[in-house]
N, C-alpha and C positions, 0 to 999 in steps of 0.2 A: 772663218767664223769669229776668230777672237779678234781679230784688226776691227770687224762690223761691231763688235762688243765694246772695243775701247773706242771705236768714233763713237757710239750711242752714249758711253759715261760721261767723255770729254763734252759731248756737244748737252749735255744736259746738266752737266756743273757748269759750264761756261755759260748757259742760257739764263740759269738763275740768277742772276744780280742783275735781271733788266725785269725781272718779275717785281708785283707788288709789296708780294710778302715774301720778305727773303729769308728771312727763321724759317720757314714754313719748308720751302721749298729747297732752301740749303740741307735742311735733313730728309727730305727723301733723296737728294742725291747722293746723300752720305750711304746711305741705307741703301739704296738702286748699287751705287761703285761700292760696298762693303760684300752686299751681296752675289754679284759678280763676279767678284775676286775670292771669294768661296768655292762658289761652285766651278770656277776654274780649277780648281784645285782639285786633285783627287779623294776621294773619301767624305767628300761633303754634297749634300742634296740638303734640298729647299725645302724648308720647313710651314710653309706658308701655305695653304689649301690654294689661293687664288693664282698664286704662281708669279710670274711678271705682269698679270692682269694689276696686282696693286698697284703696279705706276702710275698710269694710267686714271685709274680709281680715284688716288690720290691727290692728284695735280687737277682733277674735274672737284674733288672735295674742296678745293682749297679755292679752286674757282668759284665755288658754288658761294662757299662762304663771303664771298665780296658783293653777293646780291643781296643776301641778309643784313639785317637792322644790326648797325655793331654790335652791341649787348649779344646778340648771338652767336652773330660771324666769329668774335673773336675768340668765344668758345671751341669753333669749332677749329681753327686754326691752330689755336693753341694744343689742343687734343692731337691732331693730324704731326704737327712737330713734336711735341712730347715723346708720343709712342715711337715716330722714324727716329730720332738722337738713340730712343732706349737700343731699337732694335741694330741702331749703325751701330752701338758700341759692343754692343753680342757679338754681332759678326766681327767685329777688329779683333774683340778678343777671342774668338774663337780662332781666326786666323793666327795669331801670336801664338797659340797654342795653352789656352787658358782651359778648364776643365769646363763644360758644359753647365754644372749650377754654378760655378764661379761666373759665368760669361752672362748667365740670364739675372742671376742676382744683381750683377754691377749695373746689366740695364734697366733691372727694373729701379735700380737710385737715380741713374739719367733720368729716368721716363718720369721720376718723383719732382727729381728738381727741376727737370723746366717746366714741368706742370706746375710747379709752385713759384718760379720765379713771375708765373704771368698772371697770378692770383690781384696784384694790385692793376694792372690792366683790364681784368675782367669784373673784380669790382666798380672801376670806376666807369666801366660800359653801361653798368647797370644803374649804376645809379644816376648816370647822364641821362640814360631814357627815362627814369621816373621822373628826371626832374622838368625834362620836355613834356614829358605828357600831363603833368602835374601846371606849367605854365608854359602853353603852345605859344611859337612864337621864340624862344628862350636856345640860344646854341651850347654848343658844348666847345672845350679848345679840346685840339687832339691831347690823347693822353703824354707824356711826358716822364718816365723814370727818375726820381727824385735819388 
């Protein structure tokens, strides 16, 4: 069981740098091999109602979002990353042997900062489609981190 557990982590971080959105999907691998390495562990169980149903879940989310109008998609990618960093870094620290509010507090400042580091990519989502829909016809250049 655990040799099938490490080819599923190995082959699902190794999978993600050919994916489109690699923030995206770099943290639920974080998250997926964080939580693994948990519950390998004695004395830890899975705090998640869905179970390893979120992988799953989450990599169809993150798919779904590339059908959507950017100004949305990005939204939701950004959300989907956000919350995997917060929740990989709970379980590292939990692993390390951090206390349980200390492990969820630190995630929830991950889950803050890259939620906010994407703040100027989703503005300018937005205001690229007002500015299409405003003069059809009119493109947008991909966004770019200044």
């Amino acid at each position: 069981m655990k040799r099938l557990l490490a080819f599923f982590i190995a082959t699902l971080l190794c999978g993600c740098s050919v994916f489109k959105e690699p923030e995206a999907y770099g943290a639920i691998a974080a998250d997926t091999a964080t939580t693994a390495a948990a519950l390998a562990r004695a004395g830890f169980v899975e705090a998640n109602p869905l179970g390893w149903a979120v992988v799953p879940l989450s990599i169809g989310a993150v798919e779904y979002a590339q059908t959507l109008p950017p100004e949305k998609g990005v939204v939701l990618v950004d959300a989907i990353g956000s919350v995997k960093w917060g929740a990989a870094t709970t379980n590292l620290l939990l692993l390390l042997g951090a206390t349980t509010p200390v492990a969820i507090a630190a995630g929830a400042g991950v889950w803050w900062w890259r939620w906010s580091a994407g703040a100027d990519e989703r503005e300018y989502a937005a205001w690229c489609a007002s500015w299409i829909a405003e003069r059809p016809g009119n493109t947008c250049k991909p966004f770019k981190a200044t």
